[in-house]
C-alpha positions as CSV (number, residue, x, y, z in Angstrom):
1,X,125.6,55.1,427.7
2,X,123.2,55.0,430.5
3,X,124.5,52.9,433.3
4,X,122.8,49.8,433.7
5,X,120.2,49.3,437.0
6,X,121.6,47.1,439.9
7,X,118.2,45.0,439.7
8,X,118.5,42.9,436.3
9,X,115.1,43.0,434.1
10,X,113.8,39.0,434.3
11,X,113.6,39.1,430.9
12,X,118.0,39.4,430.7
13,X,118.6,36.6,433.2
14,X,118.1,34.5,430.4
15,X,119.6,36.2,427.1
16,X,122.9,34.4,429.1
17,X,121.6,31.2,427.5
18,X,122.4,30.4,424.1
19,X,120.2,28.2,421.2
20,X,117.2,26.4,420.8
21,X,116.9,25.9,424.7
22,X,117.0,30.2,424.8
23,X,114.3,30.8,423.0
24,X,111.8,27.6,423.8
25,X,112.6,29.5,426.9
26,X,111.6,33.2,426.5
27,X,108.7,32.2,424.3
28,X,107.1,29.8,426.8
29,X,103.2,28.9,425.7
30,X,104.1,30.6,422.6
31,X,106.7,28.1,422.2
32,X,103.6,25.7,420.0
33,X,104.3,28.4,417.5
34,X,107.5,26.0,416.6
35,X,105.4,22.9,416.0
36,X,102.7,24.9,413.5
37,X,102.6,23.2,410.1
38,X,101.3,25.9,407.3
39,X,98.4,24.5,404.7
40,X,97.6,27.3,403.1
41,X,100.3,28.2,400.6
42,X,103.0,25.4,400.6
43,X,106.5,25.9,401.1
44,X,107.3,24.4,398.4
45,X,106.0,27.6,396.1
46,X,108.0,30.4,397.8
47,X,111.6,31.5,397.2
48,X,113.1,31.4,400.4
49,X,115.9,33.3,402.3
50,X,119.0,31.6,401.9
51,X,123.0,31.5,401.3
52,X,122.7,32.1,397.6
53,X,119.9,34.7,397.3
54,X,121.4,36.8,395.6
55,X,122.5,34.7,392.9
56,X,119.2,32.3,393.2
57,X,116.8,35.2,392.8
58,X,118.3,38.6,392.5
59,X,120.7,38.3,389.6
60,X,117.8,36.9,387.4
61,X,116.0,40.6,387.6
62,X,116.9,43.5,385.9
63,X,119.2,45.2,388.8
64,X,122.3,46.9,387.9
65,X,125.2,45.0,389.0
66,X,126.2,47.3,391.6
67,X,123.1,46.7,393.6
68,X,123.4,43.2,393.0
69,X,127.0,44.1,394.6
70,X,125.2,45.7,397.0
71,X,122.6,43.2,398.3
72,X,125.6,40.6,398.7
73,X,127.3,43.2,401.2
74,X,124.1,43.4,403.1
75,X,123.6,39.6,403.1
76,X,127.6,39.3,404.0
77,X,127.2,41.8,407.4
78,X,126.3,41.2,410.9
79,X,125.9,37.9,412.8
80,X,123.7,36.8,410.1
81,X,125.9,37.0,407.4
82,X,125.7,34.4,404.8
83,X,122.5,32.8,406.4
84,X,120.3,35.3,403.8
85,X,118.7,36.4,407.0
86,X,119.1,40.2,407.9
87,X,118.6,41.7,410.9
88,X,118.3,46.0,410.9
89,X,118.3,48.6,413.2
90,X,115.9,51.9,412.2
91,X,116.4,54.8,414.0
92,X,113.8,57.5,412.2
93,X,111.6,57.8,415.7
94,X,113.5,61.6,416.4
95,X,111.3,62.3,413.7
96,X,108.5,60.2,412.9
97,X,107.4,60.4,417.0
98,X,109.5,63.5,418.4
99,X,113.0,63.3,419.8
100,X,112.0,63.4,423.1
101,X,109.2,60.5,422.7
102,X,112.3,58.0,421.5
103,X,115.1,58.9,423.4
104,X,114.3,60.2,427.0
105,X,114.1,56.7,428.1
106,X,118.0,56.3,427.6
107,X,119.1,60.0,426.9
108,X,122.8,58.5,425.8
109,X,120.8,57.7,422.1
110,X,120.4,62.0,421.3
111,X,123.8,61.4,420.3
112,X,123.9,59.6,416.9
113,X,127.2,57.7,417.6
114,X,125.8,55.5,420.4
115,X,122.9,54.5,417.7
116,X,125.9,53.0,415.0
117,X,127.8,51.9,417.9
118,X,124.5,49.9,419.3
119,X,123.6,48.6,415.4
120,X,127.4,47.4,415.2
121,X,128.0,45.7,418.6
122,X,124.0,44.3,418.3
123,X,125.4,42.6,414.7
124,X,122.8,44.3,412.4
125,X,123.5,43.8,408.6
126,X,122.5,47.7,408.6
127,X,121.5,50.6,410.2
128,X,118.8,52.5,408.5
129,X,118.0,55.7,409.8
130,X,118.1,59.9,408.7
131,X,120.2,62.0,406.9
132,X,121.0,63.6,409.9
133,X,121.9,60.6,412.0
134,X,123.6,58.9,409.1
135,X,125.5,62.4,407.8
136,X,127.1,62.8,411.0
137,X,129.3,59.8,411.9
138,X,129.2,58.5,408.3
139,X,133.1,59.2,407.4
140,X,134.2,57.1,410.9
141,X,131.2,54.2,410.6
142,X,130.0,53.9,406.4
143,X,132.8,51.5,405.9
144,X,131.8,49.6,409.2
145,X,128.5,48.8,408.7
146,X,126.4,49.0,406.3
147,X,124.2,52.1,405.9
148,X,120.5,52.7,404.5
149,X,119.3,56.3,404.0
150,X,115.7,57.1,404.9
151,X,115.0,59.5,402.8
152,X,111.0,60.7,403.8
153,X,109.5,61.0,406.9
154,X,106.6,62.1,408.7
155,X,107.1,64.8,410.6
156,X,105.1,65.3,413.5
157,X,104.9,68.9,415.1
158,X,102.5,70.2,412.6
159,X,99.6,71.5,414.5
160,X,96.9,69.9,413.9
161,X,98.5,66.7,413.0
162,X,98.2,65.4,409.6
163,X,100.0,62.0,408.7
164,X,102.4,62.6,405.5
165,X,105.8,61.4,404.5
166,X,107.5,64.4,402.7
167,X,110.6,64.1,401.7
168,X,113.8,65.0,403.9
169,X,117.0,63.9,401.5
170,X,118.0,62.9,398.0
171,X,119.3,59.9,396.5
172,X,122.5,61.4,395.5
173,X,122.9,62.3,399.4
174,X,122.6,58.9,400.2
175,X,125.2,57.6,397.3
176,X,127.7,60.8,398.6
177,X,127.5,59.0,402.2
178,X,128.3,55.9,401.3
179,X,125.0,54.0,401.9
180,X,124.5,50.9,400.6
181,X,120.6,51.7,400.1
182,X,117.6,53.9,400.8
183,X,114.1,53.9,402.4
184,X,111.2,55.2,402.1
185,X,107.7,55.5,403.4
186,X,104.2,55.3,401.4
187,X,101.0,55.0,403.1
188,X,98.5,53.0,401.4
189,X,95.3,53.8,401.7
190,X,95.7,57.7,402.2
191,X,94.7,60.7,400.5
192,X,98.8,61.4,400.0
193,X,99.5,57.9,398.9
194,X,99.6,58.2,395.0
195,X,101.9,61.3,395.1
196,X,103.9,59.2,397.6
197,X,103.6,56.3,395.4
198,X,104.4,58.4,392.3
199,X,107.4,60.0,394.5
200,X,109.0,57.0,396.0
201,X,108.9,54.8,392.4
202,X,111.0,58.0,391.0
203,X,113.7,57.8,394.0
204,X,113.9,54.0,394.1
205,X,114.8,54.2,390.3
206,X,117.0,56.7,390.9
207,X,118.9,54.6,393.8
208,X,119.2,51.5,391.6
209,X,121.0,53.7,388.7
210,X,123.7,54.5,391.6
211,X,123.6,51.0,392.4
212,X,121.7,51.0,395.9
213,X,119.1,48.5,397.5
214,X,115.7,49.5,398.3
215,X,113.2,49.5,401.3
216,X,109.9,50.0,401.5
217,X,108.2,51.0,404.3
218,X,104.5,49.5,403.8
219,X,102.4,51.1,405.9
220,X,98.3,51.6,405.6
221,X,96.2,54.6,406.9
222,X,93.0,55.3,407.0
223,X,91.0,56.3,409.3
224,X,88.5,54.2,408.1
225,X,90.4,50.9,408.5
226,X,90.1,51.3,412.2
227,X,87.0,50.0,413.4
228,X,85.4,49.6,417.0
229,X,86.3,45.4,417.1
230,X,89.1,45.6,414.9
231,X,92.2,47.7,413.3
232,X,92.3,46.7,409.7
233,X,95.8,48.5,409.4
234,X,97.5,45.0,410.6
235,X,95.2,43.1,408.3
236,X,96.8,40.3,406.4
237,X,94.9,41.1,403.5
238,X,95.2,44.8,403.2
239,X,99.2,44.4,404.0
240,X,99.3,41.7,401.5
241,X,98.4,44.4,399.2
242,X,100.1,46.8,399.9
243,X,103.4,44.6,399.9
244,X,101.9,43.9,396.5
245,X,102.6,47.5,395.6
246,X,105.7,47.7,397.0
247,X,107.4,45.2,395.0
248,X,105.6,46.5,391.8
249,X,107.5,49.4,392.5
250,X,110.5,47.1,392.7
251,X,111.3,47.6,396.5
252,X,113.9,45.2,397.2
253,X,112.9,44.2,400.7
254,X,109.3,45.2,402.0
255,X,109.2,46.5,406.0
256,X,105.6,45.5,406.9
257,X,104.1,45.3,410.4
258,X,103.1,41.5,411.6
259,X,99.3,41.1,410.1
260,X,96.9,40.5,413.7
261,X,93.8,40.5,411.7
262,X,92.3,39.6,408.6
263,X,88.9,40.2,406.4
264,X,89.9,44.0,406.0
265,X,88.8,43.8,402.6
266,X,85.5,42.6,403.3
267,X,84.6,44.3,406.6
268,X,85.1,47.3,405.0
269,X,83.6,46.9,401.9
270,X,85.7,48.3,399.4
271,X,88.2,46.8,396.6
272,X,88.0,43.5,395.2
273,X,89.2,40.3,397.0
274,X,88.5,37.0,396.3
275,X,86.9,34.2,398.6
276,X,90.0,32.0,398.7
277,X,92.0,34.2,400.1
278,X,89.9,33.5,403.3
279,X,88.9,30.2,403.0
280,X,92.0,28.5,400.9
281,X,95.2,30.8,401.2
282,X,95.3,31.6,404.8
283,X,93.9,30.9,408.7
284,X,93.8,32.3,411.9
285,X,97.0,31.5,412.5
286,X,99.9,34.3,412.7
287,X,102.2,32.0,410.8
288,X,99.8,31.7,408.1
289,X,98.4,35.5,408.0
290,X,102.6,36.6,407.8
291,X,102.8,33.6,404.7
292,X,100.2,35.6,402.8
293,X,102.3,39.1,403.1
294,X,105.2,36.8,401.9
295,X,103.2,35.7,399.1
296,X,102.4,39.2,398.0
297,X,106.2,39.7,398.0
298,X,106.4,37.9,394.7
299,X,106.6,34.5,396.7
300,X,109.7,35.7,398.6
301,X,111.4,37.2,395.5
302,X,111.6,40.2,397.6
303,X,112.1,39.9,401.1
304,X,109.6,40.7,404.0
305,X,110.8,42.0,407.0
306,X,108.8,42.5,409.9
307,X,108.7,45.2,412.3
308,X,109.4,44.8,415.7
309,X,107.3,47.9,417.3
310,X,107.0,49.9,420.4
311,X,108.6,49.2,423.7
312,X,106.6,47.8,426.4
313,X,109.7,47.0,428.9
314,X,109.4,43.7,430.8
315,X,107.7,42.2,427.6
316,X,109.9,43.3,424.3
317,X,112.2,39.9,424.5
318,X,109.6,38.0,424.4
319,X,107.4,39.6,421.8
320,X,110.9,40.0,419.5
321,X,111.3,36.7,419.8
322,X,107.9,35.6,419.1
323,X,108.0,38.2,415.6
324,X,111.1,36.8,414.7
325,X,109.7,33.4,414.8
326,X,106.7,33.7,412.9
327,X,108.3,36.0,410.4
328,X,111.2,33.2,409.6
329,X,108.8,30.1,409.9
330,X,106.4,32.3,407.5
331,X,109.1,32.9,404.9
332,X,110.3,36.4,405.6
333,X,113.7,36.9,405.5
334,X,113.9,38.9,408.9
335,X,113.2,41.6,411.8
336,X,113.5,45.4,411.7
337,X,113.6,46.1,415.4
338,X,114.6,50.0,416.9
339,X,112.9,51.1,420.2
340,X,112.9,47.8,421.6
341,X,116.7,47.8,421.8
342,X,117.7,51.7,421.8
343,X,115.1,52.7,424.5
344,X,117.0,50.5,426.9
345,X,121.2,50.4,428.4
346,X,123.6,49.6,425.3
347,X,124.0,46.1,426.9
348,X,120.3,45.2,427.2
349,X,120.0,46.5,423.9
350,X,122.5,44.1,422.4
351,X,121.6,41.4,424.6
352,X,117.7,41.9,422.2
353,X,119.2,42.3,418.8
354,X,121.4,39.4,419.7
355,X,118.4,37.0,421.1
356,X,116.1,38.3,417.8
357,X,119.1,36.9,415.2
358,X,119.3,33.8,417.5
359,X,115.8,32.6,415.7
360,X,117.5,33.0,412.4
361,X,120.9,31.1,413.3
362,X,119.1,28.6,415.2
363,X,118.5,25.4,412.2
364,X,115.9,23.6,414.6
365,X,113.7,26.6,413.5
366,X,112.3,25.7,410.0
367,X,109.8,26.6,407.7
368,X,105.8,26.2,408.8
């Protein structure tokens, strides 16, 4: 891996500490985010993460018993396991932003190896990333950690750009591996979306039949959500919807970005919405924006993860930490984070994953 620099980032001085005290610390004003009390949609009506997930909520549905099997080996992995929390590293940037883009900042990551070594010494429940990347190290690392296909991608050199997840690998691929599960991509809101939608509800039945988990990747675009004041893509209410649609498709866990926004509905004019969705069911507040995409997850049946986004450098502890926060005191069930902690030294990256999983393991942190 690439060496680490002699001058220590301020923002690894203190991954040394441990608990509560940690991350009061890295979040600093943010740290009022601990103190937020939710009264929007109570606590009370969501189906939390937890110990027994799997036999609390999953065993009640209509999943074969090997991906019941399944869920309880992602649950029963990492330095979360048994908390119902998950923590996963996705590596599909080679593709989704070019090679280059994702790994010249620590060139050590072109190799595939370093990414499961990274996900298994960062104590991920999984690594979800391509067939490639997966395919190649998957006899020495599928019985070490558990593995999640992503089988569609956008791929980016296409002059002039166009923004379309096509397909890359199969189901049976992904069972042949020895993944525990698949992903996939749909964006909502496209032109593309209902083949996607269409494609994706085929593959996810056809990974429950083999007995894999699902992930959906719920992303919007549209041109048109993006407004001068305001990008409606990390709306709380056009995510919520589209989470919607992911578990109708029965997604398992829904990736989603953290909602910064809300009203996309109604600034845009379009669809139907409802006035206490705004005035009853959710707030300004992050806490309560992220408990309306858990809501639209069934009420936690299916878990929401959170994405962890780009790198910014001297910032990405702090804003992991701050995700992970409002994701868990929301009602999500955890944090997909990838360039934050591959674009950096092995050790830094660790050090992330390791501060991000901190919020989950750390009881003071409840639910708003």
């Amino acid at each position: 891996m690439c060496p680490v620099t002699a001058e220590v980032p301020q923002w690894r001085k203190v991954t040394g500490m441990s608990g509560f005290t940690k991350i009061k610390d890295i979040l600093g004003q943010d740290a009022k985010l601990l103190e937020h009390q939710c009264k929007t949609i109570p606590h009370q009506n969501l189906h939390l993460p937890g110990p027994d997930f799997v036999d609390r909520i999953c065993s009640a549905s209509d999943r074969p018993t090997r991906v019941l099997t399944n869920l309880q080996t992602f649950f029963s992995s990492g330095r979360l396991a048994g908390t119902g929390y998950v923590s996963i590293l996705p590596v599909d940037q080679g593709i989704e932003h070019s090679a280059g883009a994702s790994f010249a900042p620590n060139p050590a990551y072109f190799d595939p190896e370093n990414l499961i070594r990274l996900a298994i010494e960062g104590g991920c429940n999984a690594v979800a990333s391509t067939l490639g990347v997966l395919g190649s190290v998957s006899r020495k690392y599928a019985h070490k950690i558990p593995f999640i296909l992503k089988l569609n991608h956008n791929e980016f050199i296409s002059y002039p750009n166009s923004y379309d997840q096509i397909q890359f690998s199969s189901v049976e691929q992904a069972f042949d591996m020895g993944a525990i599960g698949v992903g996939a991509t749909i964006y909502f809101g496209s032109e593309e979306s209902k083949r996607q939608l269409q494609e994706v509800t085929t593959l996810f039945q056809q990974a429950h039949d083999l007995g894999m988990l699902t992930v959906l990747w719920c992303y919007l675009r549209n041109p048109e959500f993006k407004t001068k004041e305001n990008d409606y893509h990390v709306s709380a209410d056009l995510t919520g919807q589209a989470n919607h649609l992911g578990v109708t498709i029965e997604a398992d866990i829904i990736k989603q970005k953290l909602p910064e926004n809300n009203n996309g509905y109604t600034v845009l004019g379009f669809g139907k919405t409802h006035k206490d969705v705004y005035d009853k069911l959710t707030s300004s507040h992050p806490i309560d924006l992220t408990r309306y995409q858990v809501a639209n997850c069934y009420m936690g049946r299916a878990g929401l993860i959170n994405s962890g986004g780009a790198s910014a450098g001297e910032s990405d502890l702090k804003e992991a930490v701050k995700t992970a926060v409002i994701n868990k005191r929301a009602g999500g069930m955890g944090l997909i984070s990838g360039r934050k902690a591959f674009q950096r030294p092995l050790k830094e990256g660790v050090a992330l994953l390791n501060a991000i999983q901190d919020v989950y393991l750390a009881k003071e942190i409840t639910i708003a």
